[in-house]
C-alpha positions as CSV (number, residue, x, y, z in Angstrom):
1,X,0.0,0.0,0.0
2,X,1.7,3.4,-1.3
3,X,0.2,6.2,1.3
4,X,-0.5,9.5,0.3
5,X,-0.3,11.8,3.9
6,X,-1.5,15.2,3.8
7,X,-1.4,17.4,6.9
8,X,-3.8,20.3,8.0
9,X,-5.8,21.3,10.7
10,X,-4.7,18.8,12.7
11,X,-5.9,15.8,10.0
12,X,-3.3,13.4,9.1
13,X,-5.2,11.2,6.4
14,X,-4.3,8.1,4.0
15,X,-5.2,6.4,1.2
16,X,-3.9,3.3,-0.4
17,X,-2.9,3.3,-3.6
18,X,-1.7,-0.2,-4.5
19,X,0.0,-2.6,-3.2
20,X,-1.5,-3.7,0.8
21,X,1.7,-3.4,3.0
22,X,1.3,-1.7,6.4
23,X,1.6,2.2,6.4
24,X,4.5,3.6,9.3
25,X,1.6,5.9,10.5
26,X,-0.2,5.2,13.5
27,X,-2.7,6.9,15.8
28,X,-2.7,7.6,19.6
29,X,-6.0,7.6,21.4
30,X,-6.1,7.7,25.4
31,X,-7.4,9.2,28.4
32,X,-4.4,8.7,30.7
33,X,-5.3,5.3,31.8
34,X,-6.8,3.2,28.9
35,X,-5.3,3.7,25.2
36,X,-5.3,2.2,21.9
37,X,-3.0,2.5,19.2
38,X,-4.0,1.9,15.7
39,X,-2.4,1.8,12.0
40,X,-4.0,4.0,9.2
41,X,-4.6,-0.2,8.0
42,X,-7.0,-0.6,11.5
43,X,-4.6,-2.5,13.0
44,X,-3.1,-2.1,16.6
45,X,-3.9,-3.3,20.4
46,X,-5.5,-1.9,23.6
47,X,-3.7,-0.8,26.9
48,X,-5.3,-0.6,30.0
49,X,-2.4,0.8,32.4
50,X,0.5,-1.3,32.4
51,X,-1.6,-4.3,30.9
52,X,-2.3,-5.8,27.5
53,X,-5.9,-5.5,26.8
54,X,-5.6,-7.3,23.6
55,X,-2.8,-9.0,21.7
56,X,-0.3,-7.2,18.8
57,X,3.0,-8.0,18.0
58,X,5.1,-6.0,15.7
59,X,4.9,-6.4,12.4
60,X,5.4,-3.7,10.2
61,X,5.3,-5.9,6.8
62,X,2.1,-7.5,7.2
63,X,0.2,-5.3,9.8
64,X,-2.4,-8.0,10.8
65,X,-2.9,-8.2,14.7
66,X,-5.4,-6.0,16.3
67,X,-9.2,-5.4,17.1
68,X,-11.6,-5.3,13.8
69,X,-15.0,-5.2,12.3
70,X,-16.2,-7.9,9.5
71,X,-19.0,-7.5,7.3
72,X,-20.6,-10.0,5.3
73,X,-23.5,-9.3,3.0
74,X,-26.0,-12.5,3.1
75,X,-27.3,-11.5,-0.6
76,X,-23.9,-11.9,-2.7
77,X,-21.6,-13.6,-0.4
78,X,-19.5,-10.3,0.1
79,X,-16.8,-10.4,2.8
80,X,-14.8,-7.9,3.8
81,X,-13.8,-5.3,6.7
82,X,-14.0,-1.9,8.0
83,X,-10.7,-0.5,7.4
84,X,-8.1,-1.9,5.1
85,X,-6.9,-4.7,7.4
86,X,-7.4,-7.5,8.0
87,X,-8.1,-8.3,4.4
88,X,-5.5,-6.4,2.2
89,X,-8.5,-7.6,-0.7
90,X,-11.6,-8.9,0.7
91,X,-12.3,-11.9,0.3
92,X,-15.0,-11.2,-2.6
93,X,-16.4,-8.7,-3.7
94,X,-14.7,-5.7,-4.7
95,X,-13.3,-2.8,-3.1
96,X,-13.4,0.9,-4.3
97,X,-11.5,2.8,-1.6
98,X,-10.2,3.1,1.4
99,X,-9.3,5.9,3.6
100,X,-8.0,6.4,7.1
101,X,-8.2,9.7,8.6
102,X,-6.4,10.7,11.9
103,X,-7.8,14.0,13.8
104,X,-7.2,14.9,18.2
105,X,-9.2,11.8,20.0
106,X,-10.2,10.2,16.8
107,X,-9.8,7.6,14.1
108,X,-12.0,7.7,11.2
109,X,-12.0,4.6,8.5
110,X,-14.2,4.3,5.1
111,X,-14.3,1.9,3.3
112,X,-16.4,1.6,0.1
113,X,-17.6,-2.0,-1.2
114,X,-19.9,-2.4,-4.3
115,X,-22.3,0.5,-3.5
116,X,-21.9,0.1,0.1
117,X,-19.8,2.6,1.9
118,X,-18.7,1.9,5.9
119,X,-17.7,4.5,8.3
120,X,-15.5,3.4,10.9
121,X,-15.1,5.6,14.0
122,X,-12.4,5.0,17.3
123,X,-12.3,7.1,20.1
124,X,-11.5,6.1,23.9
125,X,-13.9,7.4,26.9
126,X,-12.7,10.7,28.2
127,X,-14.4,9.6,31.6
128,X,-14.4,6.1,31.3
129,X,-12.1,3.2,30.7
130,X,-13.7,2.2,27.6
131,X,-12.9,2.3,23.7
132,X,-15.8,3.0,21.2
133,X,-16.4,1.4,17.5
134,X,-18.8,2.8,15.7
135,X,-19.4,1.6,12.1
136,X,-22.2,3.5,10.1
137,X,-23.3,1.2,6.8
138,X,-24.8,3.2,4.2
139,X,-26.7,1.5,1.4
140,X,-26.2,3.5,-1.9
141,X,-28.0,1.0,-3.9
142,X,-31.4,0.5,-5.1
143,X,-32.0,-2.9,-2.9
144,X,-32.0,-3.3,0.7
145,X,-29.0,-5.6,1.9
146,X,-28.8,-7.6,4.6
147,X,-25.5,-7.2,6.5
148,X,-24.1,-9.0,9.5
149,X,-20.9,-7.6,11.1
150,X,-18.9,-9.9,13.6
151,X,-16.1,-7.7,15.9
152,X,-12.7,-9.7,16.6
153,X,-10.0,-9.1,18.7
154,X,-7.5,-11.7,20.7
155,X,-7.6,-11.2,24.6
156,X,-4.3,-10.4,27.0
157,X,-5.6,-8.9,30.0
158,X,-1.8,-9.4,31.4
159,X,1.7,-8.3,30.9
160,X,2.2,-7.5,27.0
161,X,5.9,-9.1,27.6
162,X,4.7,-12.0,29.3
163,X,2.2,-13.1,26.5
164,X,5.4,-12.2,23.6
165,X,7.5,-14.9,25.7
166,X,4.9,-17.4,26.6
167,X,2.0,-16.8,24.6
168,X,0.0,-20.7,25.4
169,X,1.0,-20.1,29.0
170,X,-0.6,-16.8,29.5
171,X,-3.6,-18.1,27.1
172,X,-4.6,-20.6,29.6
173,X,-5.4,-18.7,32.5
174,X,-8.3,-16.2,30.9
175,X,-11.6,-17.4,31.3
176,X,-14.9,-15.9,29.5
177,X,-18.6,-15.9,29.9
178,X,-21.4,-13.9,28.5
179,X,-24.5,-12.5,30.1
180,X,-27.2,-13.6,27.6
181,X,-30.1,-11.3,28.7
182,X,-27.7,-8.0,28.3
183,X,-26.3,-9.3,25.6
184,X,-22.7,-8.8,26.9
185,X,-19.3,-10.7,26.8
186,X,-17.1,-11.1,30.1
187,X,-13.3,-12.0,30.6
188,X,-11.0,-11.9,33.4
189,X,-7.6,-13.4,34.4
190,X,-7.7,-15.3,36.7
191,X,-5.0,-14.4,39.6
192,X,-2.2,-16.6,39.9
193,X,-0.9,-14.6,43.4
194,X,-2.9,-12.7,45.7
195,X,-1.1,-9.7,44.7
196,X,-1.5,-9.4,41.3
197,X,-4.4,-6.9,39.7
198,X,-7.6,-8.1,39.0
199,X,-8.8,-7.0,35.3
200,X,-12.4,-7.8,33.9
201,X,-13.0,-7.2,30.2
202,X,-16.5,-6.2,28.7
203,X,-18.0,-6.1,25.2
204,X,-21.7,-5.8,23.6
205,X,-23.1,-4.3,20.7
206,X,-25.5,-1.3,20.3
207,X,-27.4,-0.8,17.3
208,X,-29.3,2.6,16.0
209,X,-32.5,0.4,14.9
210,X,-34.2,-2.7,14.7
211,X,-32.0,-6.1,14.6
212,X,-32.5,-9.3,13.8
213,X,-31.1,-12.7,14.7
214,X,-30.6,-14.3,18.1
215,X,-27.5,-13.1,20.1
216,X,-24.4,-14.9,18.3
217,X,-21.1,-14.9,20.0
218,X,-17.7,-17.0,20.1
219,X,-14.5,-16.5,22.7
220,X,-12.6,-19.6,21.5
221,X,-10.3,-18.5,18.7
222,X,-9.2,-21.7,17.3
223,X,-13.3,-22.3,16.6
224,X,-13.7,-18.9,14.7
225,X,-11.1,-19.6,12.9
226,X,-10.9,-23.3,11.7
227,X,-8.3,-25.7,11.5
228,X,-5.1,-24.4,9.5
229,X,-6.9,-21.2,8.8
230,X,-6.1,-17.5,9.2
231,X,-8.5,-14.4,9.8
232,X,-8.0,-13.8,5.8
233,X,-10.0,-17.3,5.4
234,X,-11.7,-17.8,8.9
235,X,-14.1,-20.4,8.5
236,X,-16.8,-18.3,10.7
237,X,-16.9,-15.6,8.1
238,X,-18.2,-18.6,5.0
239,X,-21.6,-18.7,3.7
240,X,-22.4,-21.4,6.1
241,X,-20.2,-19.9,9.2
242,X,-21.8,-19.3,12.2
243,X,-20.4,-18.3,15.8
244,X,-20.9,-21.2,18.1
245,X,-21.8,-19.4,21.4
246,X,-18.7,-20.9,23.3
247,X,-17.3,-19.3,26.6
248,X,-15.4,-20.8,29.8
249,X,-11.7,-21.6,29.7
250,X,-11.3,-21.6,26.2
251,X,-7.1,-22.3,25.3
252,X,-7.2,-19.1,22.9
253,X,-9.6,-16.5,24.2
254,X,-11.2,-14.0,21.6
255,X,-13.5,-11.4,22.2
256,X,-16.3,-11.6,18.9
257,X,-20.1,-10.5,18.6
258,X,-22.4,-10.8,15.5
259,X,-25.6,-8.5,14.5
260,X,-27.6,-9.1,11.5
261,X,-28.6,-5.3,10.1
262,X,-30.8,-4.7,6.9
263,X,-30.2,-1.6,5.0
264,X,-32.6,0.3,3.5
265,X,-32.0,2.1,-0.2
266,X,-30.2,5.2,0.7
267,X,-30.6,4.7,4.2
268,X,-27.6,4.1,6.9
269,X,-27.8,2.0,9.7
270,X,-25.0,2.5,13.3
271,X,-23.7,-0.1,14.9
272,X,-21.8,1.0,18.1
273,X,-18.7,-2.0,19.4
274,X,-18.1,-1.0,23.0
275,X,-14.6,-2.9,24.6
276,X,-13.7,-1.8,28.5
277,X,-12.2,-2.7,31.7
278,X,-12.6,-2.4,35.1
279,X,-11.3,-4.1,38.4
280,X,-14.3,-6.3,39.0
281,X,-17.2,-7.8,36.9
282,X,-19.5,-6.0,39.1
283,X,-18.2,-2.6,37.9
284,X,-17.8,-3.9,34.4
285,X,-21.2,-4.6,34.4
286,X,-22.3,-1.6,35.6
287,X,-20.1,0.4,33.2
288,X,-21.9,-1.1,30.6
289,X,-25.4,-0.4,31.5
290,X,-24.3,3.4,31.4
291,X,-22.8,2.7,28.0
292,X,-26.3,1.6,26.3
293,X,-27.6,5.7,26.3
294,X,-28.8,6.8,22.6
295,X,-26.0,9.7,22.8
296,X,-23.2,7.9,24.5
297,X,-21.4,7.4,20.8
298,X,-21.4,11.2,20.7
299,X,-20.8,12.0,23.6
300,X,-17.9,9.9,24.0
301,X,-16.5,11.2,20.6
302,X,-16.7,15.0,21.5
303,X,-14.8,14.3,24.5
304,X,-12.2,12.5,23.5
305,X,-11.3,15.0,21.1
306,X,-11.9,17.9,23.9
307,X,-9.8,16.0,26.1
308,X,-7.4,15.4,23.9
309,X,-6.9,19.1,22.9
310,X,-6.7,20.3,26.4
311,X,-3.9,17.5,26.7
312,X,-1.8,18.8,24.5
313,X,-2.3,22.5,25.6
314,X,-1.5,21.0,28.9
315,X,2.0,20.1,27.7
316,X,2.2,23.6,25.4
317,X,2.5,21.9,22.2
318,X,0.5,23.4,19.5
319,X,-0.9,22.2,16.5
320,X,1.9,22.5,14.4
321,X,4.4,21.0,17.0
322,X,1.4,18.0,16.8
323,X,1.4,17.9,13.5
324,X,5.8,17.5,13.5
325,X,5.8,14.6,16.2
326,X,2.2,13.2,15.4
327,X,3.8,10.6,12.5
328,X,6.5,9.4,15.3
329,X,4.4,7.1,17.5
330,X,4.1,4.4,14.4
331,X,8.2,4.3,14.0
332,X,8.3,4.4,17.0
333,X,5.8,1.2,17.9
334,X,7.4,-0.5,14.5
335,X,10.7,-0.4,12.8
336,X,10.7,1.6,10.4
337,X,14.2,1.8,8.1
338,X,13.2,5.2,6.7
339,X,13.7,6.7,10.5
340,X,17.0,5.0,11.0
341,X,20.6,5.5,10.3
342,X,21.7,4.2,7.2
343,X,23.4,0.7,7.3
344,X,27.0,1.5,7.0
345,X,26.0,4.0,10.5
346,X,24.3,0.6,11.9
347,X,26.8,-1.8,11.1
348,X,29.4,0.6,13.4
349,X,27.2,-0.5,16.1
350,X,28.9,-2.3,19.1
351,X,27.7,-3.5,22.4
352,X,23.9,-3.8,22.4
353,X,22.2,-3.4,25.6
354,X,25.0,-3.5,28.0
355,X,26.1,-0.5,26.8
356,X,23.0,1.1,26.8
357,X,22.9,0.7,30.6
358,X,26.3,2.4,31.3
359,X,24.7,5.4,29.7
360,X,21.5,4.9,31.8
361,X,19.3,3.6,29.0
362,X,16.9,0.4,29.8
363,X,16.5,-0.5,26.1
364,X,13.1,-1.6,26.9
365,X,11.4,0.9,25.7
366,X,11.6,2.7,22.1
367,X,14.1,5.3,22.1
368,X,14.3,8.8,20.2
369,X,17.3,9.5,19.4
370,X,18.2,13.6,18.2
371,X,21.5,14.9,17.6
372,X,22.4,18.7,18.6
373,X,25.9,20.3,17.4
374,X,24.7,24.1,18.6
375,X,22.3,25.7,20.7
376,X,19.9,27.0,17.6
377,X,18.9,23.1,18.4
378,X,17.7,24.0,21.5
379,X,14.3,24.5,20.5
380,X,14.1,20.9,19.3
381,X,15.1,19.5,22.2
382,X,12.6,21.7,24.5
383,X,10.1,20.5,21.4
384,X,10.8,16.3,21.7
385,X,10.9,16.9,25.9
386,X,7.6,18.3,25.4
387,X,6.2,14.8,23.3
388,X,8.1,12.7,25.6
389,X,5.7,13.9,28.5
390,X,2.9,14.3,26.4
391,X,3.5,10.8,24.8
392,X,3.7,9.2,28.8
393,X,0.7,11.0,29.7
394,X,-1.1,8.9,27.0
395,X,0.3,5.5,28.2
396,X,3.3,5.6,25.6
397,X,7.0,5.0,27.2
398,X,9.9,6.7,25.3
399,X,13.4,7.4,26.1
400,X,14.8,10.5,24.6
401,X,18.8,10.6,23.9
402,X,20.4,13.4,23.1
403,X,23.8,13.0,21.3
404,X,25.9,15.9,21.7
405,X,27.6,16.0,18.4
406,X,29.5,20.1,19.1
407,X,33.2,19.7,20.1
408,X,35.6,21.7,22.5
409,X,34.4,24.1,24.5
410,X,31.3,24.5,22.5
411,X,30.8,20.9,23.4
412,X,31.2,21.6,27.3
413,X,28.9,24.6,27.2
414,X,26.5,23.0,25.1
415,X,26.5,19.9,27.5
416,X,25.9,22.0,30.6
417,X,23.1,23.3,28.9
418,X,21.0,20.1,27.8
419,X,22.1,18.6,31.3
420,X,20.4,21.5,33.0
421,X,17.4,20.4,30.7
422,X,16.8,17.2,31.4
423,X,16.9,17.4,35.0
């Protein structure tokens, strides 16, 4: 996928050309305590503190772990999603366009298949620890279609690095259940030590209208998917595919709901996708019930961005400064060669890690690195010290090195001053 990226009132939006790779941008949404990162391809993962809400590794080839949205049409066999990933093509049908578009507290996503267009919109509770998916269907045609859509997304609810190093291990102690009469979907982890954090997960489905079909769900992966399958071909998503209601402790926990929608001629339907967390399933639950109001979807989207613009005033960074450090976070989350040294700079490389921790450096965390050889860089570096707060504030870890790159006593002086800086 070539990306075209155009800037401007605080819009950063893409859309692919040809060829489906992953695009280096990516999107920060969070209200200090939850957050959720996502590609201008959909993809990404969920945070919830220091804890993984769902899974994503890196992978900045192929692009395919994080939460989605499927859609299948009942009347041609249609498959496909609402942003670009996880189907680089859908799986039939035909797809027009696709375009991601990043604003403050916000992800949009549209998509157009045949002559229906879907509007994807992210946004994390300001006031709540809870992340928002709203996908609005518009029927452009001259028949009414019958739509179901079926949300996915692989559960954590531990340690990120835990689940990297022993991903069947850490599978085995989430457990799920749904609460048929609300319609809902519970996990937790269960606790291995009294002191470790108790997480519960929720997620239901609101729709703007009448829906049809009994309440379909699944929380075992390897049954969505089918044997030797991927979530290009899962075998829930054929003609004759259907979710197979399974909870308890499944070996490898998803998180899915389907609702069956019909679509007027020139009509739109909304179909909201709530995820959260909470420290006990009694709060979860009751989190939910205040999630089911007709204007929660707008009121959650006005303030995230409200909150995310007083964020960022918070810090003093203004638009433009945004704007500069905005396309960071996906290099930052993903290797990315056209943000690194060139290879004969690499390939001088010596020590790894160890020597990152003479200079103080953990390593664990992605690291910024900006060279300074005279003070007119100084506003750079007051610029990036600005991010790195702002970026910690949203739940993102960065180390910032600055490499003093002035000699003599222009060196000394200049190291005074960005020592005087960072303290």
């Amino acid at each position: 996928m070539d990306v075209v990226h155009t800037q401007g009132r605080g819009l950063m939006s893409f859309r692919p050309q040809s060829n489906p790779v992953a695009s280096a941008h990516a999107q920060l949404l969070s209200n200090g305590r939850y957050a959720v990162v996502l590609t201008a391809a959909g993809s990404g993962f969920s945070r919830w503190g220091d804890l993984a809400v769902t899974r994503w590794r890196e992978d900045p080839t192929c692009d395919g772990w994080g939460s989605y949205v499927l859609l299948s049409d009942s009347g041609s066999g249609a498959v496909w999603s609402a942003s670009l990933q996880p189907f680089a093509q859908p799986l039939r049908g035909d797809s027009d366009a696709h375009v991601a578009t990043f604003s403050e507290g916000r992800a949009e996503f549209v998509r157009r298949s045949d002559t229906v267009t879907t509007t994807l919109d992210v946004a994390v509770a300001s006031d709540r620890d809870a992340e928002l998916r709203r996908v609005t269907i518009t029927n452009d045609g001259d028949a009414a279609r019958d739509i179901a859509l079926t949300s996915y997304a692989e559960l954590v609810l531990g340690s990120a690095a835990a689940d990297a190093a022993h991903p069947a291990f850490s599978k085995l102690f989430v457990q799920t259940e749904s609460v048929q009469h609300d319609r809902i979907l519970l996990a937790t982890r269960r606790r291995r030590a009294p002191g470790e954090p108790e997480i519960w997960a929720a997620h239901f489905a609101v729709t703007e209208g009448p829906e049809s079909g009994a309440f379909e769900f699944e929380t075992d992966r390897a049954r969505f998917l089918g044997r030797g399958r991927t979530l290009r071909n899962a075998l829930a998503m054929q003609d004759s595919g259907a979710l197979s209601n399974t909870t308890g402790s499944v070996l490898d926990p998803i998180f899915s709901l389907r609702l069956r929608v019909r679509v007027e001629p020139r009509a739109s339907v909304r179909v909201a996708f709530w995820t959260l967390v909470s420290d006990s399933r009694d709060a979860a639950l009751a989190l939910c019930g205040s999630l089911r109001t007709i204007d929660a979807c707008e009121r959650t989207l006005t303030g995230a961005a409200e909150r995310a613009a007083a964020e960022r005033a918070r810090f003093g960074i203004d638009r433009a400064e945004a704007e500069r450090w905005g396309p960071l976070v996906g290099p930052l989350l993903s290797a990315d060669g056209a943000w690194r040294s060139a290879p004969e700079v690499l390939e001088r490389g010596r020590g790894g890690s160890p020597v990152l921790w003479t200079c103080g450096i953990s390593g664990d965390r992605p690291i910024v690195l900006l060279r300074i050889a005279d003070e007119s860089g100084l506003e750079r570096v007051h610029e990036l010290l600005r991010a790195q707060l702002y970026w910690r504030s949203q739940r993102l870890e960065v180390d910032v090195v600055l490499l003093n790159c002035a000699a003599g006593s222009n060196g000394e002086r200049l190291n005074a001053t960005l020592d005087a800086l960072v303290k």
